[in-house]
FIKOLZA-1660 file (N, C-alpha, C; in steps of 0.1 Angstrom, whole numbers, plus 5000, padded with zeros to 4 digits):
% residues 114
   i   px   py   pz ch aa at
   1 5076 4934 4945  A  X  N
   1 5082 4934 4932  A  X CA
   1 5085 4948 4927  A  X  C
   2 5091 4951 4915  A  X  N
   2 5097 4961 4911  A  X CA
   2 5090 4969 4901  A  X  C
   3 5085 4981 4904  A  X  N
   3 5075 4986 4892  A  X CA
   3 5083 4991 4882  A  X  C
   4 5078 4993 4873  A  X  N
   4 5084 4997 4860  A  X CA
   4 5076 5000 4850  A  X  C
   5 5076 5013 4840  A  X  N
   5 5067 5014 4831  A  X CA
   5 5067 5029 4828  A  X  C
   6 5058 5035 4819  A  X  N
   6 5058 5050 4816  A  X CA
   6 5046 5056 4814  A  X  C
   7 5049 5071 4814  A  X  N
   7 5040 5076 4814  A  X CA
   7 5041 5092 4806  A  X  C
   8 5025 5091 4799  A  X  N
   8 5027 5103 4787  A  X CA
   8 5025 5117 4797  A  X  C
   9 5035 5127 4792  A  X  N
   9 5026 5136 4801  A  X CA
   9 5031 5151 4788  A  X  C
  10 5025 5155 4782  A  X  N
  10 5029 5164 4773  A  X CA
  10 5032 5165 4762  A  X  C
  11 5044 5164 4764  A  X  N
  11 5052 5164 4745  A  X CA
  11 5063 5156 4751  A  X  C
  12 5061 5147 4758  A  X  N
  12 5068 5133 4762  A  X CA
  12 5061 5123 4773  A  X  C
  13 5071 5116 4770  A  X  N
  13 5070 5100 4775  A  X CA
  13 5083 5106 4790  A  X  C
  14 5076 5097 4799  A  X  N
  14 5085 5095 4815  A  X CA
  14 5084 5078 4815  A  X  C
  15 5100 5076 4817  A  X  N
  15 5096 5062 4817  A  X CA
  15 5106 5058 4830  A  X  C
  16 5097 5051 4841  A  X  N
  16 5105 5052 4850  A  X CA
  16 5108 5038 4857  A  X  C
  17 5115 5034 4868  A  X  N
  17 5116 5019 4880  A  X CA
  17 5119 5025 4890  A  X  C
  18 5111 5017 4898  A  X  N
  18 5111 5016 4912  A  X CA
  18 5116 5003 4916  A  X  C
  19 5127 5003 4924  A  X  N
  19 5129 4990 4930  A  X CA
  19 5133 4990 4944  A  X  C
  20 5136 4977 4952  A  X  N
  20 5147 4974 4963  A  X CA
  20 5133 4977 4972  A  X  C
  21 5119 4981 4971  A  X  N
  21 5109 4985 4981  A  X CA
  21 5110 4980 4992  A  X  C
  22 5109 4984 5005  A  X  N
  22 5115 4976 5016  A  X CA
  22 5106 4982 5026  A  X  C
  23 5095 4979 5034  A  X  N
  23 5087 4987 5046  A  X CA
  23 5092 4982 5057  A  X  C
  24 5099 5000 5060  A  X  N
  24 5102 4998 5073  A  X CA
  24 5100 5002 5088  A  X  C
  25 5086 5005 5087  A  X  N
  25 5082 5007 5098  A  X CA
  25 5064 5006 5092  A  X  C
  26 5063 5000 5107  A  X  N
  26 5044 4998 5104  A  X CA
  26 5037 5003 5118  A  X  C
  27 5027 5011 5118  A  X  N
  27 5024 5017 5132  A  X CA
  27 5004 5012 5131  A  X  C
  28 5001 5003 5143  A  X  N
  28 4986 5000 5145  A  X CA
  28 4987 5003 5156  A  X  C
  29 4981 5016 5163  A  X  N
  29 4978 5021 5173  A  X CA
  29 4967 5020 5180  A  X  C
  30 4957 5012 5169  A  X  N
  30 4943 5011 5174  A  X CA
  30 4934 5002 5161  A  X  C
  31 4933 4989 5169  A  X  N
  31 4931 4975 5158  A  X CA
  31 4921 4969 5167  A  X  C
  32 4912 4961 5160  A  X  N
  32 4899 4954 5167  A  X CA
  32 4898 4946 5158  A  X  C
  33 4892 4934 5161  A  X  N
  33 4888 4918 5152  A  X CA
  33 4870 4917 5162  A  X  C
  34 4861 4920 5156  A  X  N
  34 4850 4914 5165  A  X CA
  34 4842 4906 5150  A  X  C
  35 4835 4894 5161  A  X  N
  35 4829 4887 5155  A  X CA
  35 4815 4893 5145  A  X  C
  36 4811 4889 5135  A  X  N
  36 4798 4890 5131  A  X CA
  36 4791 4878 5130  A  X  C
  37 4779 4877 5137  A  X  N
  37 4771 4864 5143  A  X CA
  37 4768 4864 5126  A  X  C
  38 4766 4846 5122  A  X  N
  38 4765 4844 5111  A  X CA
  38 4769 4844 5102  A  X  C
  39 4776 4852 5100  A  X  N
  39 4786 4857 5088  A  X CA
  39 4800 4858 5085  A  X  C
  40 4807 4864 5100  A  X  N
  40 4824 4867 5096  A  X CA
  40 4828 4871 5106  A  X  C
  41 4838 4881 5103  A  X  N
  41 4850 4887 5113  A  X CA
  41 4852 4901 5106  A  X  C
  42 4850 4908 5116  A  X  N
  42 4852 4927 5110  A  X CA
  42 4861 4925 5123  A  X  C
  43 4871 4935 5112  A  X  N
  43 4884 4938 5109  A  X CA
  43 4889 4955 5109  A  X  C
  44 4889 4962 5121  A  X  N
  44 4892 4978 5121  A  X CA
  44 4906 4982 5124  A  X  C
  45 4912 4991 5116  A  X  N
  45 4924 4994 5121  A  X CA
  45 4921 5012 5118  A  X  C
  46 4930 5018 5127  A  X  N
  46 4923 5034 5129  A  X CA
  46 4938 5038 5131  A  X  C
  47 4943 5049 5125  A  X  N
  47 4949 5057 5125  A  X CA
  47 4969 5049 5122  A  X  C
  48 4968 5047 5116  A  X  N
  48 4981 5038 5111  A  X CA
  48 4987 5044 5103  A  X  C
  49 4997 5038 5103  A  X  N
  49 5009 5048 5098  A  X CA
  49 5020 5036 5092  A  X  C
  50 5026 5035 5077  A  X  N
  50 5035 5027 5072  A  X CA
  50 5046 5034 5066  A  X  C
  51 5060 5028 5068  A  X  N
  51 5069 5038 5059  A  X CA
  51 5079 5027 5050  A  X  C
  52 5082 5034 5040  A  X  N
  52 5085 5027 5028  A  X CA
  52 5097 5031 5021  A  X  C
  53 5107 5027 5024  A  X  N
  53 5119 5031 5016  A  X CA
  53 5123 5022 4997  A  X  C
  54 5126 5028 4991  A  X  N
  54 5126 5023 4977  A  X CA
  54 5138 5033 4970  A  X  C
  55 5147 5027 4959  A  X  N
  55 5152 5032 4949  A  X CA
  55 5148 5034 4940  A  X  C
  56 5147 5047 4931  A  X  N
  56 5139 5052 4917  A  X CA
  56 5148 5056 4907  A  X  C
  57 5144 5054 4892  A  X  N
  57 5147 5063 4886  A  X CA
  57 5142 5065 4876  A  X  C
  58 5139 5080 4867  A  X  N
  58 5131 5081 4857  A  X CA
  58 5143 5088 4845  A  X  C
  59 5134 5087 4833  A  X  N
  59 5144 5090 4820  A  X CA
  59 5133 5095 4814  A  X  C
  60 5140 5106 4808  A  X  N
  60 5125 5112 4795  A  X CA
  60 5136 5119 4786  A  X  C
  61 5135 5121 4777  A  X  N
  61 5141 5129 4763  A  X CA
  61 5151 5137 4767  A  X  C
  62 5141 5142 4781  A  X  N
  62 5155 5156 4785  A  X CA
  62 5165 5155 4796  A  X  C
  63 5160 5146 4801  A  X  N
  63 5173 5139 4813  A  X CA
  63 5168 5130 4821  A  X  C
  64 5174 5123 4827  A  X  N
  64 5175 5111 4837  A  X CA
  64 5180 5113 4851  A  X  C
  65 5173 5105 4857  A  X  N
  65 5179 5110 4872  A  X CA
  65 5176 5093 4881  A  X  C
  66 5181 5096 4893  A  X  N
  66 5180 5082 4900  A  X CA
  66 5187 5087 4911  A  X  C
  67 5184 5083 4921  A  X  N
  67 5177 5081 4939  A  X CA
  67 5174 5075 4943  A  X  C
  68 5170 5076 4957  A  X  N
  68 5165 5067 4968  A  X CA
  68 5157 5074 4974  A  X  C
  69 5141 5068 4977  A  X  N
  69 5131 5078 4985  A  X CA
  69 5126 5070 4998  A  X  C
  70 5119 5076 5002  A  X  N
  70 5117 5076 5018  A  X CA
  70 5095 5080 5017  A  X  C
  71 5086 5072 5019  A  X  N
  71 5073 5073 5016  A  X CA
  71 5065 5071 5029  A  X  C
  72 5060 5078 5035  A  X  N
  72 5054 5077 5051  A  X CA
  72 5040 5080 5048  A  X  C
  73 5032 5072 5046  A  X  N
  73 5014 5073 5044  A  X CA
  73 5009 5073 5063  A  X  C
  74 5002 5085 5063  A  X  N
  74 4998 5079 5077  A  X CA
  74 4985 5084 5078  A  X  C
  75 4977 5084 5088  A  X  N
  75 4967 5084 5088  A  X CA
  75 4956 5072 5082  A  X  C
  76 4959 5062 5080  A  X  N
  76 4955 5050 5077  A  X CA
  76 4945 5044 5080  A  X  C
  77 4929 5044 5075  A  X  N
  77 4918 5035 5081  A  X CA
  77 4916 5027 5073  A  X  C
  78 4916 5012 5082  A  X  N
  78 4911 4999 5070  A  X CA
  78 4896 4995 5084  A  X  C
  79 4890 4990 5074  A  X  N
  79 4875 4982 5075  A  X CA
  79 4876 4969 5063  A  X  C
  80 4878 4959 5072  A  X  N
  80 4874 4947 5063  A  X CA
  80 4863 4937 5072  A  X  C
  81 4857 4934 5059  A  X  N
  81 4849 4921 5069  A  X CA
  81 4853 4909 5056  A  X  C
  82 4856 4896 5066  A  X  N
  82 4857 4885 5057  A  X CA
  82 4845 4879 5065  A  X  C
  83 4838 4869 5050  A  X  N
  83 4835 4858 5058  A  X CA
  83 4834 4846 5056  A  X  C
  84 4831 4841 5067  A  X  N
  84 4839 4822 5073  A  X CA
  84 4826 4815 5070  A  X  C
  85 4826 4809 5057  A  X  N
  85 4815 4798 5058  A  X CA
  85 4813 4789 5071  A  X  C
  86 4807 4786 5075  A  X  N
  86 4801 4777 5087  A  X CA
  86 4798 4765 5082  A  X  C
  87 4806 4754 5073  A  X  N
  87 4803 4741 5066  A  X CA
  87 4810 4730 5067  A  X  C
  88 4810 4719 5073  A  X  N
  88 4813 4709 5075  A  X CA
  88 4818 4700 5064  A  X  C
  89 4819 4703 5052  A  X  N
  89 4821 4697 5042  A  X CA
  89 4835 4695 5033  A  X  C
  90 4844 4708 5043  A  X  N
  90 4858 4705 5035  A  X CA
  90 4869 4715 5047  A  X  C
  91 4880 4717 5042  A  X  N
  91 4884 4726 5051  A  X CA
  91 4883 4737 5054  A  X  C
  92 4884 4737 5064  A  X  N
  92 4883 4759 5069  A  X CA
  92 4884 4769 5052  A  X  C
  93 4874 4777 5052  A  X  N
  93 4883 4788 5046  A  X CA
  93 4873 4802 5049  A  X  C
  94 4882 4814 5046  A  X  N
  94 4878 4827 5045  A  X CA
  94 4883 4834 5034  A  X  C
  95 4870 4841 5033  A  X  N
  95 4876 4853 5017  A  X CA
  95 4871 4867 5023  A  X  C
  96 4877 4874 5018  A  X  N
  96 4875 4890 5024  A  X CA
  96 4863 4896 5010  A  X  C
  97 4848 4900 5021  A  X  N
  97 4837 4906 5013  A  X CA
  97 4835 4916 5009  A  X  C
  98 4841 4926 5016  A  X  N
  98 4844 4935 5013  A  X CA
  98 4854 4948 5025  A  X  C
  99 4862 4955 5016  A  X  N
  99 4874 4964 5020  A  X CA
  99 4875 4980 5022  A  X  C
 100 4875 4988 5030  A  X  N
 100 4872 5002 5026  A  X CA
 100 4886 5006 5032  A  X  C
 101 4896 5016 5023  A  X  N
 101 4908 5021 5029  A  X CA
 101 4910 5035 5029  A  X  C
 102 4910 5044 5037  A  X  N
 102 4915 5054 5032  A  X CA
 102 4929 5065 5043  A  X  C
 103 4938 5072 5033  A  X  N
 103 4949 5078 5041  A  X CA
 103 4947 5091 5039  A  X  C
 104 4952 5098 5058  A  X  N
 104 4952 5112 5057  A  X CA
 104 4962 5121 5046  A  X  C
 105 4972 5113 5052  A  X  N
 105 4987 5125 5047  A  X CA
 105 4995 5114 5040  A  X  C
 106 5006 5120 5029  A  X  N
 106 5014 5112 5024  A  X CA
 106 5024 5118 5020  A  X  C
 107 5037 5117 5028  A  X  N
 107 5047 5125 5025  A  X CA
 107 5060 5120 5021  A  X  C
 108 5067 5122 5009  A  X  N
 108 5073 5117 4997  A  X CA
 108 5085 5125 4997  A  X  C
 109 5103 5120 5001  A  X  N
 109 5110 5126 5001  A  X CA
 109 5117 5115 4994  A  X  C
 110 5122 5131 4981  A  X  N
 110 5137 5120 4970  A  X CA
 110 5144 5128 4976  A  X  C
 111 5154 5118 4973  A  X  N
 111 5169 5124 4974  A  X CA
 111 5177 5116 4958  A  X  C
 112 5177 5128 4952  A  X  N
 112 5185 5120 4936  A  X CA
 112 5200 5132 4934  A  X  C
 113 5204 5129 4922  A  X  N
 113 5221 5133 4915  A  X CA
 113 5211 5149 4912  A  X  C
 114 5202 5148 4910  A  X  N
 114 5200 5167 4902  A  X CA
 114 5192 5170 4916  A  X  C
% end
């Protein structure tokens, strides 16, 4: 979906949209699913890399501008463990217990009119 909203930063307001977000490229170089006896499924992904193209534009008192950016996060570690109840009583399900994410680098190229 399309963000939109503002933000105070001084002796103004930035009020900006992001739209058209589109990921186009996804890199898992190094992913694992092992079981946890009793409990669930851990979930590792190690060194990943997503890129993200989107249209922007922001307006504040003193000018406006609008573009198209290009967003490459990489270095990417996720740790999730969900877990699978083991119960006979209704259909399958899983919920994720808990999530840890974190990214090395994140490099952000606009291209706008100014």
């Amino acid at each position: 979906p399309d963000l939109t909203g503002h933000e105070k930063f001084g002796l103004g307001t930035v009020k900006y949209n992001i739209s058209g977000i589109h990921v186009t490229a996804v890199e898992l170089p190094s992913a694992s699913i092992s079981l946890l006896p009793g409990s669930g499924i851990k979930l590792v992904i190690g060194n990943a890399s997503l890129t993200i193209d989107m249209n922007w534009n922001i307006r504040t008192w003193m000018f406006k501008d609008s573009g198209r950016s290009t967003v490459h996060i990489s270095k990417v570690f996720v740790t999730a463990i969900f877990s699978t109840p083991l119960d006979n009583t209704g259909p399958a399900s899983i919920s994720l217990t808990s999530c840890r994410t974190t990214s090395g680098d994140i490099d952000i190229k606009l291209n706008g009119k100014s």
